[in-house]
MOPAC internal coordinates of N, CA, C and O (Angstrom, degrees):
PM7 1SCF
backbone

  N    0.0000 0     0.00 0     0.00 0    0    0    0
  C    1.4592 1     0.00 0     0.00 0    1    0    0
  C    1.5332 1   108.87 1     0.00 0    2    1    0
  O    1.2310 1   116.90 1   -53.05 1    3    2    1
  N    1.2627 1   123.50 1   126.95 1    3    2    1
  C    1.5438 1   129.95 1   174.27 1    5    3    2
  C    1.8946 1    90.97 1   -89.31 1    6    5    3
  O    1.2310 1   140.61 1   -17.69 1    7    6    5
  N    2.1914 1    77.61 1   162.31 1    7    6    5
  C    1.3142 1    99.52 1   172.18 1    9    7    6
  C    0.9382 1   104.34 1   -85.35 1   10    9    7
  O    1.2310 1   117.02 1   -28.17 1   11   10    9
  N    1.7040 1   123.27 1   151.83 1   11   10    9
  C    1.3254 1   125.81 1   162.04 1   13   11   10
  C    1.6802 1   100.35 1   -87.72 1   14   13   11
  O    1.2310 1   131.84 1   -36.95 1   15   14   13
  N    1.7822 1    94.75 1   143.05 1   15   14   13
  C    1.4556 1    80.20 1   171.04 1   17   15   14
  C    1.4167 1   105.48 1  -109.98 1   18   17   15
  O    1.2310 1   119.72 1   -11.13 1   19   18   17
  N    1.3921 1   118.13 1   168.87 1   19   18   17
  C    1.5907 1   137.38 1   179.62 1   21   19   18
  C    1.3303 1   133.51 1  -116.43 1   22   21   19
  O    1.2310 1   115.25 1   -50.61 1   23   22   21
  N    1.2842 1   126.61 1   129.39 1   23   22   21
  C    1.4554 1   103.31 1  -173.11 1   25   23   22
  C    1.5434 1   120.68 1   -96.02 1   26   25   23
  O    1.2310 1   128.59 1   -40.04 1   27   26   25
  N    1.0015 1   101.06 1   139.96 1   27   26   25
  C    1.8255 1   108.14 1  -174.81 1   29   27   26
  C    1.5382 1   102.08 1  -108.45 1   30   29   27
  O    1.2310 1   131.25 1   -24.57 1   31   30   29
  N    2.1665 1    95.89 1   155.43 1   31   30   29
  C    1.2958 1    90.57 1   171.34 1   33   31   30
  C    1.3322 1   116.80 1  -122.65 1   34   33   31
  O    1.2310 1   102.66 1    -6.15 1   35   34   33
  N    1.2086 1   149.39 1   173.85 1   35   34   33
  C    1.2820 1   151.62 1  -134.94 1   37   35   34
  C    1.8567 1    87.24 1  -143.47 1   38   37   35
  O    1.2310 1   122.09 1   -92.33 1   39   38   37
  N    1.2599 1   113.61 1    87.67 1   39   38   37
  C    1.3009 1   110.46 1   172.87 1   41   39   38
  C    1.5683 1   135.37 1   -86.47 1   42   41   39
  O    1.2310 1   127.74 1   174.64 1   43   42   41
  N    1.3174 1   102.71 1    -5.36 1   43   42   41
  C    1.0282 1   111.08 1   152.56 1   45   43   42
  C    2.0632 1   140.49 1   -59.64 1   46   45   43
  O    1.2310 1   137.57 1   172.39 1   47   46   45
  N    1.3597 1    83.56 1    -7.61 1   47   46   45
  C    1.7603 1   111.53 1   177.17 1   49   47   46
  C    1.2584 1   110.23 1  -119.04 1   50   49   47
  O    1.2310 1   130.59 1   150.78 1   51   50   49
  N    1.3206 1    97.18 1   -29.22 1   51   50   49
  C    2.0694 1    97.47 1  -178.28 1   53   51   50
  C    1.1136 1   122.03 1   -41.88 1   54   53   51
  O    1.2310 1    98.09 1   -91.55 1   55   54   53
  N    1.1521 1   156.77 1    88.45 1   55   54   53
  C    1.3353 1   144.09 1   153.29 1   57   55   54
  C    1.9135 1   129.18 1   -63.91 1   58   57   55
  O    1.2310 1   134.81 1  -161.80 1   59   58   57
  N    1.4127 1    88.95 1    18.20 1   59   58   57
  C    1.5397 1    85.07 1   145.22 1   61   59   58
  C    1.7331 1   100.60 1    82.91 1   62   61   59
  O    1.2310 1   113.86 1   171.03 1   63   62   61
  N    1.6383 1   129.23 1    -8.97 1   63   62   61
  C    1.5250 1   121.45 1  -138.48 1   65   63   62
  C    1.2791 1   100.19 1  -107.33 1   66   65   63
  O    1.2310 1   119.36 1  -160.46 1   67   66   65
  N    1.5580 1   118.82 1    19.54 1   67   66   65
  C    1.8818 1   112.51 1   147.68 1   69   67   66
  C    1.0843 1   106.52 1    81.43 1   70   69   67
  O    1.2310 1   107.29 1  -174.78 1   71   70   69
  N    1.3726 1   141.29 1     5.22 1   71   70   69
  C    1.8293 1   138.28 1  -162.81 1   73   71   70
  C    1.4696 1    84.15 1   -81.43 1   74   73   71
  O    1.2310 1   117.94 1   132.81 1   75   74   73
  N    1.3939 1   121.53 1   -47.19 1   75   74   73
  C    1.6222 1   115.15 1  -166.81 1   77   75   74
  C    1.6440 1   106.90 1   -73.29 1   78   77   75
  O    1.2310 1   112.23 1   151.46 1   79   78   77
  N    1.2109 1   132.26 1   -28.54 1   79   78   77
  C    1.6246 1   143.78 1   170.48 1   81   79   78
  C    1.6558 1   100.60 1   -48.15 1   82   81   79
  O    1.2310 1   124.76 1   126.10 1   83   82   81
  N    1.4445 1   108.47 1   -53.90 1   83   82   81
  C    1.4346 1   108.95 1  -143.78 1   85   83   82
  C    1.6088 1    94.59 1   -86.80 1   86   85   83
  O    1.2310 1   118.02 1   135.40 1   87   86   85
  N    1.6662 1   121.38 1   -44.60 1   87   86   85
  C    1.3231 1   124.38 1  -169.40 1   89   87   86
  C    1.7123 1    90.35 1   -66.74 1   90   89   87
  O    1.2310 1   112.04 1   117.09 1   91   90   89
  N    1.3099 1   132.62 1   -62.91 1   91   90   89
  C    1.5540 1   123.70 1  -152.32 1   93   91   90
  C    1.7816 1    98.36 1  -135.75 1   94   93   91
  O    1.2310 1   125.28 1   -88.17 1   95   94   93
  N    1.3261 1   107.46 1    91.83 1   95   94   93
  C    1.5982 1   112.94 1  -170.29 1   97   95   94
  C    1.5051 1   101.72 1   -98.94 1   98   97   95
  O    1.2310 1   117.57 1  -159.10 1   99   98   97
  N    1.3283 1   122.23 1    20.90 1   99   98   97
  C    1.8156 1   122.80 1   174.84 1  101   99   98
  C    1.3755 1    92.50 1  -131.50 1  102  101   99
  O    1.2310 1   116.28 1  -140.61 1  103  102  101
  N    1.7878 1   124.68 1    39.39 1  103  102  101
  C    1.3694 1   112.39 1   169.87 1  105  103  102
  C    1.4021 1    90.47 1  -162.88 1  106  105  103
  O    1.2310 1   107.08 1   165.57 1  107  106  105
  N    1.2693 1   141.68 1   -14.43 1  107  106  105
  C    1.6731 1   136.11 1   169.50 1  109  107  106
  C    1.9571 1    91.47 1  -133.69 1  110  109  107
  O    1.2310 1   127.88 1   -30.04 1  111  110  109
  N    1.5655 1   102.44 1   149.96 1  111  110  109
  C    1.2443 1   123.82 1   164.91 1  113  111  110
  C    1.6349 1   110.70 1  -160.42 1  114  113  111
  O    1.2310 1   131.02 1     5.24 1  115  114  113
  N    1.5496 1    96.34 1  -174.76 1  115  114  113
  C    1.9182 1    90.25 1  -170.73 1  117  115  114
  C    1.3574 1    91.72 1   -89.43 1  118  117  115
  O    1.2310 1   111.69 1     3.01 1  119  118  117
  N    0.9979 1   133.27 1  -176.99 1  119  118  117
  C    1.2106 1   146.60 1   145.98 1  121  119  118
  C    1.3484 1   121.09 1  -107.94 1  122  121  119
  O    1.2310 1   124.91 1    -6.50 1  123  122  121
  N    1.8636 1   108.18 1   173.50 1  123  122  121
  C    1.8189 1   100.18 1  -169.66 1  125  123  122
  C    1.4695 1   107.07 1   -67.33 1  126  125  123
  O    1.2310 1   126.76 1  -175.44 1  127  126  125
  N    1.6078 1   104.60 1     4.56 1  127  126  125
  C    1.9844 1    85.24 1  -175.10 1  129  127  126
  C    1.5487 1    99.37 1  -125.06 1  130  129  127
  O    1.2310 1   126.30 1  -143.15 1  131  130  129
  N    1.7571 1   105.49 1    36.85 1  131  130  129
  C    1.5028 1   106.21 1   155.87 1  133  131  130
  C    1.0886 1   107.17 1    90.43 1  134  133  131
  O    1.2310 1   113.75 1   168.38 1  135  134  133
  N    1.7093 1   129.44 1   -11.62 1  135  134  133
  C    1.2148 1   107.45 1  -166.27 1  137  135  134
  C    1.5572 1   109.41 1  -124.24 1  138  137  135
  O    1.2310 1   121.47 1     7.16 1  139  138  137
  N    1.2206 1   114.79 1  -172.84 1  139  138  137
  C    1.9391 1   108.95 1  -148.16 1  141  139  138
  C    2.1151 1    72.78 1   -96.10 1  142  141  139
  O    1.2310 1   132.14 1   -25.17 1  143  142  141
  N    1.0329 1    94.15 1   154.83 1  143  142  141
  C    1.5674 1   121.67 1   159.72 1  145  143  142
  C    1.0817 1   128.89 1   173.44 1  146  145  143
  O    1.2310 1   119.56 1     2.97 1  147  146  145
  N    1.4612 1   118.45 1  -177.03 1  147  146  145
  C    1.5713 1   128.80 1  -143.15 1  149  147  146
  C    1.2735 1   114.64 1   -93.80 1  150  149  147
  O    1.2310 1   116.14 1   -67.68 1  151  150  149
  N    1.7158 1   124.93 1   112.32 1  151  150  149
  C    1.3480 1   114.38 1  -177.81 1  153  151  150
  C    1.5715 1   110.76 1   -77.47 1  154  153  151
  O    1.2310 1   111.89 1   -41.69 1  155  154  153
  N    1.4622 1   132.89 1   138.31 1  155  154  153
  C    1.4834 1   139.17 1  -159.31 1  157  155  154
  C    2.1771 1    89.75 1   -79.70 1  158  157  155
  O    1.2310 1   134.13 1   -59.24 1  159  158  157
  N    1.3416 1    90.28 1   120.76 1  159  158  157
  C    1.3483 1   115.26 1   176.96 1  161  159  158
  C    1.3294 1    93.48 1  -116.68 1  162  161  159
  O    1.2310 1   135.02 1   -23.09 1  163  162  161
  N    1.8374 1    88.55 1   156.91 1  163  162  161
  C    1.7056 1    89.42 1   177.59 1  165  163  162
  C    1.8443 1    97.81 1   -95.60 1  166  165  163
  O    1.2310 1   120.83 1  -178.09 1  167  166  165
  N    1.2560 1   116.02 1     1.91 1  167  166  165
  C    2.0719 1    99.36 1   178.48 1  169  167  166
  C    2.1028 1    81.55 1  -154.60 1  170  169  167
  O    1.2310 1   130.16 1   -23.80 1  171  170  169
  N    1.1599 1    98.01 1   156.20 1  171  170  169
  C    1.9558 1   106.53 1   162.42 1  173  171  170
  C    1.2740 1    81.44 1  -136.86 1  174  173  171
  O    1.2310 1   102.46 1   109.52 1  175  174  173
  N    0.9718 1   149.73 1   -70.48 1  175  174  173
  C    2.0028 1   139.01 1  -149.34 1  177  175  174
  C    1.5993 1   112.23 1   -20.71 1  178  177  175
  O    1.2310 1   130.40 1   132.46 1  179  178  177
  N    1.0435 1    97.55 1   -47.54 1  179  178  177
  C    1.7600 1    90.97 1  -156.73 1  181  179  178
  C    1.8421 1    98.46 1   -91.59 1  182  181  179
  O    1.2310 1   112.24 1   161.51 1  183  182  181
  N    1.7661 1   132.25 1   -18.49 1  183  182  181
  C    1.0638 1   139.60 1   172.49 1  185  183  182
  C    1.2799 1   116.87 1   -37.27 1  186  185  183
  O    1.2310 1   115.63 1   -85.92 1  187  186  185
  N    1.9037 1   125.90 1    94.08 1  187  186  185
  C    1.5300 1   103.80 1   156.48 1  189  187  186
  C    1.3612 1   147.02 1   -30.20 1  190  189  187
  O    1.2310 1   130.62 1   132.23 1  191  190  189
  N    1.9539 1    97.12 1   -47.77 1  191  190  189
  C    1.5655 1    98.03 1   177.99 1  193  191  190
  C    1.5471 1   124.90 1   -77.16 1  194  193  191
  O    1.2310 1   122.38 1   172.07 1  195  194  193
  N    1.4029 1   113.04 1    -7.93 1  195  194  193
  C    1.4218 1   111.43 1   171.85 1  197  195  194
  C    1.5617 1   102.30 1   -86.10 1  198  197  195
  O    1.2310 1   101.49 1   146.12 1  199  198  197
  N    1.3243 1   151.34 1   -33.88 1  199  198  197
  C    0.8919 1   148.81 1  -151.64 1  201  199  198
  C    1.8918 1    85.31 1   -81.77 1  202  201  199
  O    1.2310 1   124.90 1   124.59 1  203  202  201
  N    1.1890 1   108.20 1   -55.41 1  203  202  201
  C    1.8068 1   119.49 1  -166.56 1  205  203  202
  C    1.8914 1    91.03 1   -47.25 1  206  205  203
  O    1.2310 1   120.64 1   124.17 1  207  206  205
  N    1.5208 1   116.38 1   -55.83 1  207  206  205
  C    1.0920 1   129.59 1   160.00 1  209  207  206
  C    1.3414 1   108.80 1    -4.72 1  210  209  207
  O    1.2310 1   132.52 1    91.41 1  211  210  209
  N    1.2474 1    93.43 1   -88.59 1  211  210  209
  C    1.6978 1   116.14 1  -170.82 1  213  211  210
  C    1.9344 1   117.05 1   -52.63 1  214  213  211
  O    1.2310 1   137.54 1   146.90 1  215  214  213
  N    1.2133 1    83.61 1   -33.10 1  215  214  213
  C    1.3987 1    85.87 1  -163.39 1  217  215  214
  C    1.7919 1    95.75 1   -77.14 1  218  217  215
  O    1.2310 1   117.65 1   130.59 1  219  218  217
  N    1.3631 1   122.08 1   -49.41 1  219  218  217
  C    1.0765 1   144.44 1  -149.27 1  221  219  218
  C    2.0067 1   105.60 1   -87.08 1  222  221  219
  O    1.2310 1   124.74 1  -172.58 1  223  222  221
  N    1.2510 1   108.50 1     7.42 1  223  222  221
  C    1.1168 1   110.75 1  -164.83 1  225  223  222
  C    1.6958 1   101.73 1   -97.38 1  226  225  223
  O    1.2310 1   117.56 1   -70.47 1  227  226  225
  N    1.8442 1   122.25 1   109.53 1  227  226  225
  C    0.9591 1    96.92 1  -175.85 1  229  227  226
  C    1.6742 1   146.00 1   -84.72 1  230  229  227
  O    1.2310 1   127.02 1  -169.20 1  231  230  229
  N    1.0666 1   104.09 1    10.80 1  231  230  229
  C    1.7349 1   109.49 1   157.01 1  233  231  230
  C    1.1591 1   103.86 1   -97.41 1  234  233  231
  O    1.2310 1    98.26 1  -104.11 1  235  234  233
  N    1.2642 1   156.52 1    75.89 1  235  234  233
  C    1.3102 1   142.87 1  -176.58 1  237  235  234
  C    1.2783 1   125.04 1   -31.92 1  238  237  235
  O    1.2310 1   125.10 1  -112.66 1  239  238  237
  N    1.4818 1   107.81 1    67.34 1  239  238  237
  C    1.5660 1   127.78 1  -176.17 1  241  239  238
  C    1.5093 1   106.45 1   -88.93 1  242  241  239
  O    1.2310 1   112.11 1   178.81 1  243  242  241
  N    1.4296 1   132.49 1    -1.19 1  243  242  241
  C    1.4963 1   126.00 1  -176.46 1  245  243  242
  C    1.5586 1   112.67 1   -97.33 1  246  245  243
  O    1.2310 1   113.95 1  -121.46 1  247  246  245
  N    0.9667 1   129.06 1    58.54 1  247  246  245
  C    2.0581 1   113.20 1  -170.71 1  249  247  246
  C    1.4641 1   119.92 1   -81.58 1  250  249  247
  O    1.2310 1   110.61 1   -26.67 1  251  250  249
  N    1.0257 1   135.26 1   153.33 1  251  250  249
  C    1.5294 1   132.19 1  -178.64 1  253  251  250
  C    1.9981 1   109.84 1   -88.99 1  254  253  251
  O    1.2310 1   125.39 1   -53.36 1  255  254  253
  N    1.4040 1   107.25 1   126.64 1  255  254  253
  C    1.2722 1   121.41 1  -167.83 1  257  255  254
  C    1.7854 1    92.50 1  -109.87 1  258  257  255
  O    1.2310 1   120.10 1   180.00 1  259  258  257

Protein backbone atom coordinates (compact mmCIF):
# COMPACT_ATOMS: atom_id res chain seq x y z
CA UNK A 1 0.00 0.00 0.00
CA UNK A 2 1.51 3.54 -0.91
CA UNK A 3 1.20 6.75 0.95
CA UNK A 4 -1.08 9.12 -0.28
CA UNK A 5 0.43 12.31 -0.28
CA UNK A 6 -1.39 15.67 0.83
CA UNK A 7 -0.90 19.07 0.41
CA UNK A 8 -0.34 21.33 3.34
CA UNK A 9 -0.29 24.95 3.86
CA UNK A 10 2.25 26.99 5.58
CA UNK A 11 0.12 29.79 7.05
CA UNK A 12 2.40 31.58 8.31
CA UNK A 13 3.17 32.94 4.53
CA UNK A 14 -0.39 32.67 3.43
CA UNK A 15 -1.63 35.77 2.49
CA UNK A 16 -4.97 34.75 2.09
CA UNK A 17 -5.04 35.69 -2.12
CA UNK A 18 -7.45 32.74 -3.31
CA UNK A 19 -5.21 31.48 -6.44
CA UNK A 20 -5.64 28.00 -4.66
CA UNK A 21 -9.77 28.70 -4.11
CA UNK A 22 -10.20 29.74 -7.63
CA UNK A 23 -7.85 27.04 -9.57
CA UNK A 24 -9.22 23.87 -7.27
CA UNK A 25 -12.26 25.04 -4.92
CA UNK A 26 -13.28 21.08 -4.01
CA UNK A 27 -9.74 20.77 -2.37
CA UNK A 28 -8.87 24.30 -0.46
CA UNK A 29 -11.59 26.62 1.26
CA UNK A 30 -11.58 29.28 4.16
CA UNK A 31 -12.44 28.10 7.16
CA UNK A 32 -14.65 29.59 10.17
CA UNK A 33 -11.35 31.14 11.42
CA UNK A 34 -10.68 32.82 8.01
CA UNK A 35 -8.14 30.82 6.94
CA UNK A 36 -7.58 28.79 3.54
CA UNK A 37 -7.46 24.92 4.25
CA UNK A 38 -7.67 21.51 3.08
CA UNK A 39 -10.96 19.91 2.19
CA UNK A 40 -10.42 15.86 3.19
CA UNK A 41 -10.27 14.13 -0.30
CA UNK A 42 -9.96 10.65 -0.67
CA UNK A 43 -6.48 11.06 -3.35
CA UNK A 44 -4.76 14.96 -4.43
CA UNK A 45 -1.65 13.28 -6.41
CA UNK A 46 -3.00 12.74 -9.61
CA UNK A 47 -5.42 16.32 -9.42
CA UNK A 48 -4.53 18.94 -12.16
CA UNK A 49 -6.17 21.71 -10.30
CA UNK A 50 -4.36 21.12 -7.09
CA UNK A 51 -1.11 20.71 -8.72
CA UNK A 52 -2.01 24.31 -10.85
CA UNK A 53 -2.79 25.18 -7.08
CA UNK A 54 0.46 24.40 -5.95
CA UNK A 55 2.37 25.55 -8.53
CA UNK A 56 0.49 28.84 -8.95
CA UNK A 57 0.47 29.84 -5.38
CA UNK A 58 2.38 33.01 -4.97
CA UNK A 59 4.31 32.60 -1.73
CA UNK A 60 4.81 29.07 -2.22
CA UNK A 61 2.88 28.28 0.90
CA UNK A 62 1.27 24.84 -0.54
CA UNK A 63 4.04 21.77 -0.29
CA UNK A 64 3.16 18.11 -0.47
CA UNK A 65 3.60 16.17 2.99
Amino acid sequence: MSVQKKPVIDLGCCIECGVCIDLAPHAFEINDAGYVDIRPLDSYEDDEDILEAVKNCPKDCIAWE
